[in-house]
C-alpha positions in Angstrom: 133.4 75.5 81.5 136.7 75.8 83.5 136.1 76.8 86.9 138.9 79.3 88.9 138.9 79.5 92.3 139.8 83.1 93.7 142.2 82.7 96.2 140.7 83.3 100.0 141.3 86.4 101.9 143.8 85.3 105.2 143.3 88.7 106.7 142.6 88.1 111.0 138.5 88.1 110.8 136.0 86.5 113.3 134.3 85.2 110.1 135.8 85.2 106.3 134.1 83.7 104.0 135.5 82.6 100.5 133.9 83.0 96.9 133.9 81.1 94.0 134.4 82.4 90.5 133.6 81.0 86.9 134.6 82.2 83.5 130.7 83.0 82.4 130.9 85.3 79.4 129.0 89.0 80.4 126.5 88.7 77.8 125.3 85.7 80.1 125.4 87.4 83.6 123.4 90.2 82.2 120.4 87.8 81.2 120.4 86.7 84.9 120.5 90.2 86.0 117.7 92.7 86.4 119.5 95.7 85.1 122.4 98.3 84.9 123.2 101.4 86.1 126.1 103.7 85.7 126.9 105.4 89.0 129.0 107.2 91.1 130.3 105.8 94.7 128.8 108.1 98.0 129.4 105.9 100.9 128.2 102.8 102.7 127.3 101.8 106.5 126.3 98.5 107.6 123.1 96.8 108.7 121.6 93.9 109.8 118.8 92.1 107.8 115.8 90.6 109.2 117.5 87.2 108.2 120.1 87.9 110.5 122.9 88.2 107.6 124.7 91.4 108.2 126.0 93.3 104.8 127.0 96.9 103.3 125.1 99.4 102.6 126.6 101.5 99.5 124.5 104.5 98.6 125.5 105.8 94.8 124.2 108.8 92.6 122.9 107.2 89.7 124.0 108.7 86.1 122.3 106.4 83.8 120.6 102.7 84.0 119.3 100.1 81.8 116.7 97.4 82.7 115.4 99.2 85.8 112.9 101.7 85.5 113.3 105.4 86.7 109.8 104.5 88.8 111.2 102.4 90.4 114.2 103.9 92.0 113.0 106.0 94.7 116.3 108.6 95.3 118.5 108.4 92.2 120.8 110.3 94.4 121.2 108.0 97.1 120.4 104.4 95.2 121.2 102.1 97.8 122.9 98.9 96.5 123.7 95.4 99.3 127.1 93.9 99.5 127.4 90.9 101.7 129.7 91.4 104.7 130.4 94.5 107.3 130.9 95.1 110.3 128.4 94.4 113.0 128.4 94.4 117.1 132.3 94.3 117.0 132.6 91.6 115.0 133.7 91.5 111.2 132.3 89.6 108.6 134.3 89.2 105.6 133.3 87.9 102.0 136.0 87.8 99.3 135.0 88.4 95.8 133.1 91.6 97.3 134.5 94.4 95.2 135.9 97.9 96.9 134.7 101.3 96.1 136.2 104.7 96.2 134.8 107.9 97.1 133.4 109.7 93.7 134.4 106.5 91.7 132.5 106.1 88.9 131.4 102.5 87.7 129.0 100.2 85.8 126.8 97.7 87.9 125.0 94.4 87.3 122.2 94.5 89.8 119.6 91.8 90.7 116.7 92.8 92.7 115.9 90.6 95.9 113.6 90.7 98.9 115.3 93.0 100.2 117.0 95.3 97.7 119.5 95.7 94.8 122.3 93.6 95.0 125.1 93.0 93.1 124.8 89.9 90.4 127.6 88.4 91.0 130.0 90.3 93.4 133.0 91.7 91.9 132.3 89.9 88.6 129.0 92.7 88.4 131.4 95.8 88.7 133.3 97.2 85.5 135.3 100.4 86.0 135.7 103.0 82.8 139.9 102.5 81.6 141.5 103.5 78.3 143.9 101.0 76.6 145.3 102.3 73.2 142.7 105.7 73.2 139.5 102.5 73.1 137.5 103.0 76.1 136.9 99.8 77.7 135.0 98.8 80.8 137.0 96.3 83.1 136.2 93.9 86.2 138.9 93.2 89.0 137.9 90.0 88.7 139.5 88.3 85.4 140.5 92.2 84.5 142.1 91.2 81.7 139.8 88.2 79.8 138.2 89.5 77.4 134.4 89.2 76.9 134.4 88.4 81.0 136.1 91.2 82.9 136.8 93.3 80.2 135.2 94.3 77.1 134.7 97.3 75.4 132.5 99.9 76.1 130.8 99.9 73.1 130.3 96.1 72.8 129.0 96.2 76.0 126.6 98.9 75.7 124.8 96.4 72.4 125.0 93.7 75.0 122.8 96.0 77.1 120.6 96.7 74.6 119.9 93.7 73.4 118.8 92.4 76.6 117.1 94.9 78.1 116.3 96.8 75.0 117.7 100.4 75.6 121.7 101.2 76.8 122.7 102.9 79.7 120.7 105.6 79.0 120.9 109.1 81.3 118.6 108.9 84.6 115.4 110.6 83.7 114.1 112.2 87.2 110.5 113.0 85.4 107.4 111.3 87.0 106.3 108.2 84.9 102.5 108.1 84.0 100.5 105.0 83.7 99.1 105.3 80.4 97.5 102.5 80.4 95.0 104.0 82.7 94.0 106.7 80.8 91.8 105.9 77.8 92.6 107.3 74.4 89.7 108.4 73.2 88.8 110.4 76.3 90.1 114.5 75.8 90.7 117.3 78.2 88.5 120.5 77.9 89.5 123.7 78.3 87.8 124.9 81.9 85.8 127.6 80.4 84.0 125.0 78.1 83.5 123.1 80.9 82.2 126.6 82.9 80.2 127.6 80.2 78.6 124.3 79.7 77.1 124.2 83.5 75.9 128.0 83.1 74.0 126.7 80.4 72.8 123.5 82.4 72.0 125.9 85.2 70.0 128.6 83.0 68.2 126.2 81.4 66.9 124.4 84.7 66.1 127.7 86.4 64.0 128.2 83.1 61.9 125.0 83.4 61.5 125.5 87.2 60.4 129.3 87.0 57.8 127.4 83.8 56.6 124.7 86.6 55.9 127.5 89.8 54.1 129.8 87.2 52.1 126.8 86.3 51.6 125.9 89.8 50.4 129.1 90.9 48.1 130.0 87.5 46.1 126.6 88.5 45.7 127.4 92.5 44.8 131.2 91.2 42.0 129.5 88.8 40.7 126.7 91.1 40.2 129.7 93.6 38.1 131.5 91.9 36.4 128.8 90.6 35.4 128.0 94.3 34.8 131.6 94.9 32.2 131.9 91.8 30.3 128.9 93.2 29.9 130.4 96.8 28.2 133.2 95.1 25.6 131.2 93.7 
């Protein structure tokens, strides 16, 4: 596989750091990946991880995803994605390859889940902007924008790459609360609450009925043995 090395950023920079890229077809990135989303650009700050690494913080509105379940995103209006490099204490850290985002900018990500969140699979390679090119709507990569089947490819080939790795396309974000149905058994079916009502006033009547039975009992016997005793006095 022929290797390409992206030229390095020469921007001033207390620390730049430089990427290297490979031709690796998209149907291969996306087996490595954890799953896509379709989503639109909000913002980013910068942070510090407990590793010490400092990166981006972009926050997107997600509009559809693949691969990653709705449970498991916990604001689908402000996803939070990592990008390596920022700007921390003063000091700039730079990483070429790390693609750029535009306010409202819609786009397809590759994400990988780590320790600490999503991230992008494999920098600017994982990022594919909508474009039209002879009224085919293709998806496209600034990094090798124009090879196909690694920074660009249709939409519609890619969407069956997506399904047949993670089994659904880029299907719209679903904000619905998911249900673990394995918990709940099959053969088990709600009642309506006045069965349910009706059945204990039933239970209920029917113990009064024995108890009432019992204390009449009761008090018959202490009445008889009484007046046994009673009778026997008298003689």
């Amino acid at each position: 596989m022929r290797q390409i090395l992206f030229s390095l950023s020469l921007f001033a920079s207390p620390a730049i750091f430089g990427t290297t890229f490979y031709e690796t077809p998209i149907s291969g990135r996306l087996e490595d990946a954890s799953g896509v989303v379709k989503a639109k650009y909000l913002g980013s700050n910068y942070k510090r991880l407990p590793t010490g690494q400092v990166v981006t913080e972009a926050s997107f509105h997600i509009l559809g995803l693949s691969g990653i379940g709705p449970n498991e995103v916990v604001n689908h209006q402000n996803f939070k994605v990592l990008l390596p490099g920022g700007s921390w204490q003063g000091r700039t850290y730079k990483v070429h390859g790390v693609p750029e985002f535009t306010k409202e900018e819609m786009s397809y990500l590759i994400l990988k889940k780590g320790k600490f969140g999503y991230t992008l699979a494999n920098l600017g390679m994982s990022k594919f902007k909508p474009i039209q090119r002879s009224g085919v709507e293709y998806l496209q990569s600034p990094i090798f924008p124009n090879k196909e089947g690694v920074g660009l490819i249709s939409e519609r080939d890619f969407e069956n790459l997506v399904r047949a790795t993670f089994g659904t396309e880029v299907v719209t974000f679903n904000v619905d609360k998911f249900i673990d149905r394995s918990q709940v058994k099959s053969k088990e079916k709600r009642k309506p609450a006045s069965i349910d009502s009706e059945n204990s006033e039933r239970g209920i009547n029917f113990s009064m009925f024995w108890l009432i039975l019992a204390l009449g009992s009761l008090g018959f016997l202490s009445s008889f043995i009484g007046k046994g005793k009673r009778d026997e006095r008298k003689e």
